[in-house]
mmCIF file of the N, C-alpha and C atoms, coordinates in Angstrom:
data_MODEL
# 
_entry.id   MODEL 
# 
loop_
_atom_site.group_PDB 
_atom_site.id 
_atom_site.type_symbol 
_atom_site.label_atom_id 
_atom_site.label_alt_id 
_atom_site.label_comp_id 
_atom_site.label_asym_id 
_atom_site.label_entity_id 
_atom_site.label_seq_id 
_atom_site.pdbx_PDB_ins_code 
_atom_site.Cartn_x 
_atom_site.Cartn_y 
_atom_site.Cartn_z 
_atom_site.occupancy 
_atom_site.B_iso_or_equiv 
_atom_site.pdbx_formal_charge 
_atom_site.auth_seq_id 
_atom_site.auth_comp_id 
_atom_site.auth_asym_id 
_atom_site.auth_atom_id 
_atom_site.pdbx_PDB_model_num 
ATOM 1   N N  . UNK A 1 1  ? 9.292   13.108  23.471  1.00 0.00 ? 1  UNK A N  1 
ATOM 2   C CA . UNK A 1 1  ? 8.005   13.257  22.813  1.00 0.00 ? 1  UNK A CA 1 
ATOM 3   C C  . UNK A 1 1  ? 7.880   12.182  21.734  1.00 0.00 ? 1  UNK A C  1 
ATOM 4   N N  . UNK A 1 2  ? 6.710   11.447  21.550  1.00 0.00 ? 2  UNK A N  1 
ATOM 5   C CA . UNK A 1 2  ? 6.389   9.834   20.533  1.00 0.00 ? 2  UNK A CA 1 
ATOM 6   C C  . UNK A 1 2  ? 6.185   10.753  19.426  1.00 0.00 ? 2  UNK A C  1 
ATOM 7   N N  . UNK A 1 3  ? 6.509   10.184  18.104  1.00 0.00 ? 3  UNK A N  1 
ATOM 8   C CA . UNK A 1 3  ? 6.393   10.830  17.038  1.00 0.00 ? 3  UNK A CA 1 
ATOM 9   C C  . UNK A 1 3  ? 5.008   10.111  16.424  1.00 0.00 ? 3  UNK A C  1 
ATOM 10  N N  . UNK A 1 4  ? 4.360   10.892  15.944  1.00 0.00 ? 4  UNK A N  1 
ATOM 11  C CA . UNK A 1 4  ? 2.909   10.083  15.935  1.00 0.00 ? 4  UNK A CA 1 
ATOM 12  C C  . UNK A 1 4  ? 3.027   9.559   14.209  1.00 0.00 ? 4  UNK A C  1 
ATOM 13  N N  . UNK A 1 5  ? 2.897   8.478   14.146  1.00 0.00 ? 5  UNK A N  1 
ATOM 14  C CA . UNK A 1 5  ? 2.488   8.705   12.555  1.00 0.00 ? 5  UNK A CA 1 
ATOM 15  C C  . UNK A 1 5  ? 0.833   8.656   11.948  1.00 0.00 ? 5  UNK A C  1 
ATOM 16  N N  . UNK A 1 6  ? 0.353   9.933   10.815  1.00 0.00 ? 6  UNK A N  1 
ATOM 17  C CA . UNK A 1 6  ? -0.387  9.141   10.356  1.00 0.00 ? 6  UNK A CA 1 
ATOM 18  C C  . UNK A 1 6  ? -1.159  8.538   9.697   1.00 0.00 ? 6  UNK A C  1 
ATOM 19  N N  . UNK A 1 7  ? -1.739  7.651   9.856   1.00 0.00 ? 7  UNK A N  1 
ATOM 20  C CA . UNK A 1 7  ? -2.207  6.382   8.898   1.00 0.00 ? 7  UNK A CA 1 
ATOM 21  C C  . UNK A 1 7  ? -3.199  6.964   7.977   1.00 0.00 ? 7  UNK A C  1 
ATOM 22  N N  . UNK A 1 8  ? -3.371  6.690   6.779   1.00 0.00 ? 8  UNK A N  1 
ATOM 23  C CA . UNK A 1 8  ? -4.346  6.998   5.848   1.00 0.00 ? 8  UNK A CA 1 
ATOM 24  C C  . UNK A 1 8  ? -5.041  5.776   5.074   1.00 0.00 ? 8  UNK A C  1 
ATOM 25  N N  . UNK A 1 9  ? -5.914  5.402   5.931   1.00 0.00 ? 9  UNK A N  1 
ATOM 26  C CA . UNK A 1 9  ? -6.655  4.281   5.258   1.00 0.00 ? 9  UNK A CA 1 
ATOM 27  C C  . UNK A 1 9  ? -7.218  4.418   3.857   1.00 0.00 ? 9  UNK A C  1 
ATOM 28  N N  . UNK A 1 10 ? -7.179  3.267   3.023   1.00 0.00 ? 10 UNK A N  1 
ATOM 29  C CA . UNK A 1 10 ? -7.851  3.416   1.545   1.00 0.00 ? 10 UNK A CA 1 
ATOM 30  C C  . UNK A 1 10 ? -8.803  2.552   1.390   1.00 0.00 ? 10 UNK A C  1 
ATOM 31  N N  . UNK A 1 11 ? -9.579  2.643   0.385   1.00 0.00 ? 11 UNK A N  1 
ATOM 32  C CA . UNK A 1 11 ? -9.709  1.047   -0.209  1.00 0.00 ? 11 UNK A CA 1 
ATOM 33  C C  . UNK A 1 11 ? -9.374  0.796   -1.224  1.00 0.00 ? 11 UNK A C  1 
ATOM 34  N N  . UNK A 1 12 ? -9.285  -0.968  -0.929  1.00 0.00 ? 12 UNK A N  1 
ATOM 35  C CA . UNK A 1 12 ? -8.443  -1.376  -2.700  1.00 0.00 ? 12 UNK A CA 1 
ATOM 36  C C  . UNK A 1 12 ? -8.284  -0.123  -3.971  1.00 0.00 ? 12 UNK A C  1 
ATOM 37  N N  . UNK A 1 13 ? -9.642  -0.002  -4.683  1.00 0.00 ? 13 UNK A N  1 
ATOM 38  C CA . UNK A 1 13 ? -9.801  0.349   -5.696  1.00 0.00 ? 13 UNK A CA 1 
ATOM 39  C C  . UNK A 1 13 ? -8.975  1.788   -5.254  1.00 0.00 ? 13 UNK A C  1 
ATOM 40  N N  . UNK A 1 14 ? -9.028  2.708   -3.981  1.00 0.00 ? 14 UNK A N  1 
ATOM 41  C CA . UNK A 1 14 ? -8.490  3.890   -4.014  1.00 0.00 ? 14 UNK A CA 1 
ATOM 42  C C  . UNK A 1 14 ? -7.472  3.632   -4.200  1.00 0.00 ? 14 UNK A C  1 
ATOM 43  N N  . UNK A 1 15 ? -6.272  2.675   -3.692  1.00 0.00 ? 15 UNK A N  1 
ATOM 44  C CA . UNK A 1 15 ? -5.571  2.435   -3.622  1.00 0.00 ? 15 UNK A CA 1 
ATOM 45  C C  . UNK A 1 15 ? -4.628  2.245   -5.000  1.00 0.00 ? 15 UNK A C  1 
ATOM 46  N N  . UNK A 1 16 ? -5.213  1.535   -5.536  1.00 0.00 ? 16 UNK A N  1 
ATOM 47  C CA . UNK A 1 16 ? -5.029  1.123   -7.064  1.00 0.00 ? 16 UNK A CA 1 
ATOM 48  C C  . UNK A 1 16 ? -4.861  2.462   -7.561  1.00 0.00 ? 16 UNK A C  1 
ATOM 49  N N  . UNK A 1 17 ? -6.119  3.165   -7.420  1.00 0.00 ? 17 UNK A N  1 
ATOM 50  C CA . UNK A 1 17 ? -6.154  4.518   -8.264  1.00 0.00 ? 17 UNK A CA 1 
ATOM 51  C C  . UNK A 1 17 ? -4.189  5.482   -8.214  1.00 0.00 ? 17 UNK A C  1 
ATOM 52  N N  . UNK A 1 18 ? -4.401  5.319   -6.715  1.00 0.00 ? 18 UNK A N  1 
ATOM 53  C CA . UNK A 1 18 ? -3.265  6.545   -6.024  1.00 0.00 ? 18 UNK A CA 1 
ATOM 54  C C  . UNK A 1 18 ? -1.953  5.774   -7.003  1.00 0.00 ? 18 UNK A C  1 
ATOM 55  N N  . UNK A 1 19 ? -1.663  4.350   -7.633  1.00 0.00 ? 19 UNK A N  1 
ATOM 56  C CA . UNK A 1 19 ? -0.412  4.110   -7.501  1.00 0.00 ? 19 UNK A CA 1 
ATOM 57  C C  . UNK A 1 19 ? -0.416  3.374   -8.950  1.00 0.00 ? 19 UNK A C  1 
ATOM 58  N N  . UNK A 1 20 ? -1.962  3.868   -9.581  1.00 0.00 ? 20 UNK A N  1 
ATOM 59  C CA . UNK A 1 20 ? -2.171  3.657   -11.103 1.00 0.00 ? 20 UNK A CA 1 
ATOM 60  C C  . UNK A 1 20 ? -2.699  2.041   -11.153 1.00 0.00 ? 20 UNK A C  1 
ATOM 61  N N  . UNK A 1 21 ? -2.578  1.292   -10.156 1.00 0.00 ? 21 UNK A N  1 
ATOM 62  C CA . UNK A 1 21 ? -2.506  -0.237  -10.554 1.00 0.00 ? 21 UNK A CA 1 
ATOM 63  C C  . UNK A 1 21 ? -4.198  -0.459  -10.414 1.00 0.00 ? 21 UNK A C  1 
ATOM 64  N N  . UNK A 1 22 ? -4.483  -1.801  -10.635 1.00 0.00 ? 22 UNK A N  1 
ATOM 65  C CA . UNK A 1 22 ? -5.919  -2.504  -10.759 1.00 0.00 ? 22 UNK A CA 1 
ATOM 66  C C  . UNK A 1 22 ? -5.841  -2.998  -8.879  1.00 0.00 ? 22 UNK A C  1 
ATOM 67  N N  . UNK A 1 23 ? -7.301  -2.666  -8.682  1.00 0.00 ? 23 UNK A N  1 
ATOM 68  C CA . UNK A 1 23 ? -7.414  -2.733  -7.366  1.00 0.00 ? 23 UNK A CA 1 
ATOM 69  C C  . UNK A 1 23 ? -7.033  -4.952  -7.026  1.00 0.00 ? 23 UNK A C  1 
ATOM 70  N N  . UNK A 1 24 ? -7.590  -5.226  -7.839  1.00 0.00 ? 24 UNK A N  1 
ATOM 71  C CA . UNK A 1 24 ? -7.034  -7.032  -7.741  1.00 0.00 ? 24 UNK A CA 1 
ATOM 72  C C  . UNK A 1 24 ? -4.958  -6.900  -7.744  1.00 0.00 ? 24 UNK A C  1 
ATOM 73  N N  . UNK A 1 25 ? -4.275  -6.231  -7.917  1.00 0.00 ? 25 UNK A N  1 
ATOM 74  C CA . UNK A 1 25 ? -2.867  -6.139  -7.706  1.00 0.00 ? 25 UNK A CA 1 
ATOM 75  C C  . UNK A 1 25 ? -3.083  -5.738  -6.528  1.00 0.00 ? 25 UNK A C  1 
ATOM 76  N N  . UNK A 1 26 ? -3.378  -4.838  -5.756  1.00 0.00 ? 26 UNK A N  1 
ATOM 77  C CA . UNK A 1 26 ? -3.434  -4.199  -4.584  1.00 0.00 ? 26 UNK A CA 1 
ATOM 78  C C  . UNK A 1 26 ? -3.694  -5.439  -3.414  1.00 0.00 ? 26 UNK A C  1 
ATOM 79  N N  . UNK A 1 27 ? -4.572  -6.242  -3.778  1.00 0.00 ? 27 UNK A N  1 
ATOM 80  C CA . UNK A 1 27 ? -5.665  -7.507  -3.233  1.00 0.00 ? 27 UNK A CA 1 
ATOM 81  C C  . UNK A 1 27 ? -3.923  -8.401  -3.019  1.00 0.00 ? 27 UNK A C  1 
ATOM 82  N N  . UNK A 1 28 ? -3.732  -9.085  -4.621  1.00 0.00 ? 28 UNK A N  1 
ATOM 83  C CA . UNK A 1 28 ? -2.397  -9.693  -4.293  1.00 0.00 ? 28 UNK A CA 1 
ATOM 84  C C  . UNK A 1 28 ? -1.488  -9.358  -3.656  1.00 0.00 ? 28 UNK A C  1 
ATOM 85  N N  . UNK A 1 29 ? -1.394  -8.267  -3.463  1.00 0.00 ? 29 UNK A N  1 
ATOM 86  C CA . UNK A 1 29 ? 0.049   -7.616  -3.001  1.00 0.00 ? 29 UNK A CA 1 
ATOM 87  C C  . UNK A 1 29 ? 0.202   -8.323  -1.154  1.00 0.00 ? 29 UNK A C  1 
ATOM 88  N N  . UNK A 1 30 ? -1.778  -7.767  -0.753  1.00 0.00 ? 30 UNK A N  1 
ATOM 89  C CA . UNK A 1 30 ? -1.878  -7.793  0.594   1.00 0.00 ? 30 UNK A CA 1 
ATOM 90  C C  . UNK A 1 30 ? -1.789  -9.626  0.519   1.00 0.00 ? 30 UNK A C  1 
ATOM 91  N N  . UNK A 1 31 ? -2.289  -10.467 0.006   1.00 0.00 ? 31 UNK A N  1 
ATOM 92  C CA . UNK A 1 31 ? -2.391  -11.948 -0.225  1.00 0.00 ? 31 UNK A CA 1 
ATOM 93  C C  . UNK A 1 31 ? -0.972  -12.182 0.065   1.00 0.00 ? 31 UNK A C  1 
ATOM 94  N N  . UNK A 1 32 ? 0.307   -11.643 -0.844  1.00 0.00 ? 32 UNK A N  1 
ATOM 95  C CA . UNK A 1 32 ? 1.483   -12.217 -0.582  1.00 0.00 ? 32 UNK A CA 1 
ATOM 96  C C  . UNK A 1 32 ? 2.118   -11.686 0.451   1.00 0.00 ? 32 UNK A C  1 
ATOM 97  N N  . UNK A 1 33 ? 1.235   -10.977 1.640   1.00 0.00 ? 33 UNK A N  1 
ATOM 98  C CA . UNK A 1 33 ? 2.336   -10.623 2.606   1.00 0.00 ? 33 UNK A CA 1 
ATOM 99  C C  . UNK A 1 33 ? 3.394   -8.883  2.515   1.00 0.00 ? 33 UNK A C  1 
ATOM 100 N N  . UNK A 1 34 ? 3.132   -8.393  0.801   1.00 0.00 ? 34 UNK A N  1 
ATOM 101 C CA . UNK A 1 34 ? 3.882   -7.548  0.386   1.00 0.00 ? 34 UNK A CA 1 
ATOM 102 C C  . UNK A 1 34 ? 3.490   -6.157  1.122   1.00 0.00 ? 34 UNK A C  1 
ATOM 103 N N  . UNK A 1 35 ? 1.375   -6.301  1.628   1.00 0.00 ? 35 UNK A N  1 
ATOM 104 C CA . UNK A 1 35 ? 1.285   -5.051  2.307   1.00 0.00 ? 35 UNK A CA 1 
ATOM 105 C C  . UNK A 1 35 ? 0.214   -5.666  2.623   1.00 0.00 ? 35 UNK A C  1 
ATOM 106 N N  . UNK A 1 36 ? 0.274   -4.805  4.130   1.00 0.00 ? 36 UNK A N  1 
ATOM 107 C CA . UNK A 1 36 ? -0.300  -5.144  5.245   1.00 0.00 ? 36 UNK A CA 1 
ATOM 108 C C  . UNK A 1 36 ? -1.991  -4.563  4.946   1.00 0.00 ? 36 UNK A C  1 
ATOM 109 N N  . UNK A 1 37 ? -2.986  -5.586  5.350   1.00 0.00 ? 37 UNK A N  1 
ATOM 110 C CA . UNK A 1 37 ? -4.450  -5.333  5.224   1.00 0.00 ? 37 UNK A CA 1 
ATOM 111 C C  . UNK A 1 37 ? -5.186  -5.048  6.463   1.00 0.00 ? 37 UNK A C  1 
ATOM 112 N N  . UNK A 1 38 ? -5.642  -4.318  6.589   1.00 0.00 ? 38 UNK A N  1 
ATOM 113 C CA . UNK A 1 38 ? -6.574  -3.713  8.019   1.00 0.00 ? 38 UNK A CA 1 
ATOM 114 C C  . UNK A 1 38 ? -8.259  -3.767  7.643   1.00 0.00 ? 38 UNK A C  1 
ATOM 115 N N  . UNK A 1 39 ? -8.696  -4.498  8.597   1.00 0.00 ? 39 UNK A N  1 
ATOM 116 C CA . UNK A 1 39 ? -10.282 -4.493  8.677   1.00 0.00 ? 39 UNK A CA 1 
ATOM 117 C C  . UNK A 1 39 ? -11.202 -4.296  9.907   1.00 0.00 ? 39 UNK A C  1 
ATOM 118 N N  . UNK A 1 40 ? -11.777 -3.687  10.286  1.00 0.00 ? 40 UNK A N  1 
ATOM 119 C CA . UNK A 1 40 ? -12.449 -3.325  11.239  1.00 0.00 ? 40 UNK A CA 1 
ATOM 120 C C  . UNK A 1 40 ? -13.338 -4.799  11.845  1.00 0.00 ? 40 UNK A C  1 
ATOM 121 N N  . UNK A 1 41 ? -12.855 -4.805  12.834  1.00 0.00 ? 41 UNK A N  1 
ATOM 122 C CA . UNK A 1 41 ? -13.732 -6.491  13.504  1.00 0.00 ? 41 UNK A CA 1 
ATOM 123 C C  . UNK A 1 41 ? -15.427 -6.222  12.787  1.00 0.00 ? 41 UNK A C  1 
ATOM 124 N N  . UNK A 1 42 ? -15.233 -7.642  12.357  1.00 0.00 ? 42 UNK A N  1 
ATOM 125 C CA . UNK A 1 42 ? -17.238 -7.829  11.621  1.00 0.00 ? 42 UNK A CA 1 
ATOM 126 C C  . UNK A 1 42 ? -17.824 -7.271  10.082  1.00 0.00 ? 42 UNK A C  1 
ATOM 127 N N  . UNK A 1 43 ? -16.537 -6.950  10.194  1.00 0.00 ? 43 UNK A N  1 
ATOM 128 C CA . UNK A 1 43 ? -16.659 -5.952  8.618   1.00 0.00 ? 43 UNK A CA 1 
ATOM 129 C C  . UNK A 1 43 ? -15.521 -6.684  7.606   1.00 0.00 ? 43 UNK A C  1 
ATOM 130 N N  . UNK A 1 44 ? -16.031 -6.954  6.449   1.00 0.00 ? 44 UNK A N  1 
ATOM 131 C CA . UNK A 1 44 ? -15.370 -7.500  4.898   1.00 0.00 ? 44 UNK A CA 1 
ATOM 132 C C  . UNK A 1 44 ? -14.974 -6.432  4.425   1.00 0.00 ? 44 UNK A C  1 
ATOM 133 N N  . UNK A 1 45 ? -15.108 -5.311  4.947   1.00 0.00 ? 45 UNK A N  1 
ATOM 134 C CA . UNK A 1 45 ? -14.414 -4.532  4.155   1.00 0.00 ? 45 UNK A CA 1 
ATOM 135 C C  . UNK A 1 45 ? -12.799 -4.664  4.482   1.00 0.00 ? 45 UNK A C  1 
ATOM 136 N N  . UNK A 1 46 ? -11.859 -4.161  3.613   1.00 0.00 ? 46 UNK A N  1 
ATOM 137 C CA . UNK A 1 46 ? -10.279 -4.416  3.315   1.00 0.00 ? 46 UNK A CA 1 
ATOM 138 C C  . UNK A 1 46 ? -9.685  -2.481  3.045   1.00 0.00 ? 46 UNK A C  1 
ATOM 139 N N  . UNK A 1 47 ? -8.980  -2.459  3.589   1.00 0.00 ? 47 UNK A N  1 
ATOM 140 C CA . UNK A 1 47 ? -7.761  -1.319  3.129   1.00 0.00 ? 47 UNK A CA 1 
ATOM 141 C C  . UNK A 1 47 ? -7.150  -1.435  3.785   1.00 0.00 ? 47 UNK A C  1 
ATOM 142 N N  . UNK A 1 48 ? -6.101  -0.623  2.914   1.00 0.00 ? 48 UNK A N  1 
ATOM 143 C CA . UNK A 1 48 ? -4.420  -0.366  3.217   1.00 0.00 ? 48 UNK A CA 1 
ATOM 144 C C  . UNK A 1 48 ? -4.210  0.642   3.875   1.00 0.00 ? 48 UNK A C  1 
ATOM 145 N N  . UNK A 1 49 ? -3.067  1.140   3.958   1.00 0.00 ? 49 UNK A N  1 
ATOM 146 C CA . UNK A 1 49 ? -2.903  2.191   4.490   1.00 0.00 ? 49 UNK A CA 1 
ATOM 147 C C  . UNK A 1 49 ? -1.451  2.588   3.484   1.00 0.00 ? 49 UNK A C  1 
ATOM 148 N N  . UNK A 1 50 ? -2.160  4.247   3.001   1.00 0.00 ? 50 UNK A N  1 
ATOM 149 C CA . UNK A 1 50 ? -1.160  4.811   1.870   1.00 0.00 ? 50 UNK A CA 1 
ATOM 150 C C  . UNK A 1 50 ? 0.500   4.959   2.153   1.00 0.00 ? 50 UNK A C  1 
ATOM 151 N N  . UNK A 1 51 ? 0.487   5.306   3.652   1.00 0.00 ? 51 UNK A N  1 
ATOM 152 C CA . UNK A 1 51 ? 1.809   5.062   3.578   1.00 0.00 ? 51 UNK A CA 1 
ATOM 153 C C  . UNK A 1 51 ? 2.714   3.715   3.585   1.00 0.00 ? 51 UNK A C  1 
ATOM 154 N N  . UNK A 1 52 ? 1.703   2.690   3.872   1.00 0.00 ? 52 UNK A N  1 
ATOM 155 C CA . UNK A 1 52 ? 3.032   1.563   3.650   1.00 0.00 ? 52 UNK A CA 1 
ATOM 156 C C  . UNK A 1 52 ? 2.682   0.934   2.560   1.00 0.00 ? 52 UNK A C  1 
ATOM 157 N N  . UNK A 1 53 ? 1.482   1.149   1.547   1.00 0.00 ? 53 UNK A N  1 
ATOM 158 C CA . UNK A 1 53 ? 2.118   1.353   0.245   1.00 0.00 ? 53 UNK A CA 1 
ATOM 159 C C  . UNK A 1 53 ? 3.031   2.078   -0.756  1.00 0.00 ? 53 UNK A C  1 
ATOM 160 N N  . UNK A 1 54 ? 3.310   3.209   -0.255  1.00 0.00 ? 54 UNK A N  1 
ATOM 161 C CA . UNK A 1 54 ? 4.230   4.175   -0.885  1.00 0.00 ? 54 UNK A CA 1 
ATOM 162 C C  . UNK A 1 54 ? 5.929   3.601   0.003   1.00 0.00 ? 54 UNK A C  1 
ATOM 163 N N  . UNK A 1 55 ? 6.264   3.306   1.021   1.00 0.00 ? 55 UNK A N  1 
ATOM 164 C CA . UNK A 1 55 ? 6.932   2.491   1.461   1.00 0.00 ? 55 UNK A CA 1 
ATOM 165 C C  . UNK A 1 55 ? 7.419   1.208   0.774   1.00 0.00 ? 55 UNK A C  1 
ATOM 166 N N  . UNK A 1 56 ? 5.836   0.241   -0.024  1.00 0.00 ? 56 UNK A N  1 
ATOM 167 C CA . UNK A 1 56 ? 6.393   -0.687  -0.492  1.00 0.00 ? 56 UNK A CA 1 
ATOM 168 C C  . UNK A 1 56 ? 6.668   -0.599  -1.944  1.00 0.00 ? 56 UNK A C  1 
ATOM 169 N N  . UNK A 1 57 ? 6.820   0.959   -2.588  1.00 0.00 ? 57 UNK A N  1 
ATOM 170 C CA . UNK A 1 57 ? 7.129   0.591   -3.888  1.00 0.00 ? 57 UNK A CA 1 
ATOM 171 C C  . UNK A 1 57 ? 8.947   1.113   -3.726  1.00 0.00 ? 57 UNK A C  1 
ATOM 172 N N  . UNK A 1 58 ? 9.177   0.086   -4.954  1.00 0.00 ? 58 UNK A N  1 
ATOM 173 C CA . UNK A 1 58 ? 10.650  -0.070  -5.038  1.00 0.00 ? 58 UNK A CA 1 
ATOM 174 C C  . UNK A 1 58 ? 11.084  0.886   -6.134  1.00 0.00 ? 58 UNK A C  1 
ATOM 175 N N  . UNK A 1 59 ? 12.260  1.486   -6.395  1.00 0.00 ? 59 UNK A N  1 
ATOM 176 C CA . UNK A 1 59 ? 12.860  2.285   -6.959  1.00 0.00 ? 59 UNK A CA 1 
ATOM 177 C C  . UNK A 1 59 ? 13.449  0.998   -8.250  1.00 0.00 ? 59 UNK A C  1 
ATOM 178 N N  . UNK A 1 60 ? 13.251  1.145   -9.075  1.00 0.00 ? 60 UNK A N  1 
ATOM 179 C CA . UNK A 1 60 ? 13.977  0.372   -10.426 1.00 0.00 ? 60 UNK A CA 1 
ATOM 180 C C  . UNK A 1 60 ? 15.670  1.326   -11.156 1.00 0.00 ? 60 UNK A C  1 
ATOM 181 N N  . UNK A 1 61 ? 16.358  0.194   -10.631 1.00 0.00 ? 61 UNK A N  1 
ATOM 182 C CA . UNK A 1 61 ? 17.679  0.788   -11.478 1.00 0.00 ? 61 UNK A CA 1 
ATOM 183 C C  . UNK A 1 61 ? 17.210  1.547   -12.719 1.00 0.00 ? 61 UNK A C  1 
ATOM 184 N N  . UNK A 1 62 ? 18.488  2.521   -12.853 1.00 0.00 ? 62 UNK A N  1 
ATOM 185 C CA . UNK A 1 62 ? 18.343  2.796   -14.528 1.00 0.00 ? 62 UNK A CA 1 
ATOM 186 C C  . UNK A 1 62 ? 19.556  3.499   -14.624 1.00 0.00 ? 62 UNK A C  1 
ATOM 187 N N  . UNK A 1 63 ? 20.264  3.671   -15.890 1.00 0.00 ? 63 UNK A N  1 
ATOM 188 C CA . UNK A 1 63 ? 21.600  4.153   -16.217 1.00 0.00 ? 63 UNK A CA 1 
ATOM 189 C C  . UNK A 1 63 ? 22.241  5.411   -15.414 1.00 0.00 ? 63 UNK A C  1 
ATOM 190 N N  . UNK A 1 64 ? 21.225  6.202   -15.011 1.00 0.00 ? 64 UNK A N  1 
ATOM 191 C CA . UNK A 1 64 ? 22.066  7.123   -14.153 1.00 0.00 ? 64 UNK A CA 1 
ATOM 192 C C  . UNK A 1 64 ? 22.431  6.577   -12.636 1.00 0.00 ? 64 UNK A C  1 
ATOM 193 N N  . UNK A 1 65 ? 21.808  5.613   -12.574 1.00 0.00 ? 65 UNK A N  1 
ATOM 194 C CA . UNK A 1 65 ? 22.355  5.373   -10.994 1.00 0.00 ? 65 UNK A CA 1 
ATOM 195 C C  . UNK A 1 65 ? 23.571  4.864   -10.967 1.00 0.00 ? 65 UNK A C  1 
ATOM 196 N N  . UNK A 1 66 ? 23.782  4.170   -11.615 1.00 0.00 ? 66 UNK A N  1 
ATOM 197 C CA . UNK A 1 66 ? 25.361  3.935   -11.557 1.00 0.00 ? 66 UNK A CA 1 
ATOM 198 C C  . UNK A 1 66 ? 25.815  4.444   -11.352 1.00 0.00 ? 66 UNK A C  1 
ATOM 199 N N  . UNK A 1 67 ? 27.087  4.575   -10.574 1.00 0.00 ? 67 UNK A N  1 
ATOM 200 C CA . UNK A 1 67 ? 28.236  5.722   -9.968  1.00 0.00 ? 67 UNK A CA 1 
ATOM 201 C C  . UNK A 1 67 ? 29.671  5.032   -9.861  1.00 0.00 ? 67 UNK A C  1 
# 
């Protein structure tokens, strides 16, 4: 059985909202390759999709991780 995943399209600015940032970071992010941008053929409109932004945020060391 295919495991379905699924996708939750945003736009920028939602996007921004969900992960606190300014929808122009969201814009760069997709610019450098960091997350993937989806647009419907004929349409300027731009979003992401929430899960491979939550995918692309990184965990920052901090003193308890050390082991």
């Amino acid at each position: 059985m295919e495991h379905q995943i699924h996708r939750r399209y945003v736009s920028l600015a939602d996007a921004g909202l969900y992960v606190g940032a300014n929808h122009r970071t969201i814009r760069r992010m997709v610019a450098r390759g960091q997350l993937r941008g989806y647009r419907l053929p004929g349409s300027r409109l731009l979003r992401v999709d929430l899960n491979e932004l939550d995918a692309a945020l990184q965990p920052i060391p901090t003193v308890g991780d050390a082991a």
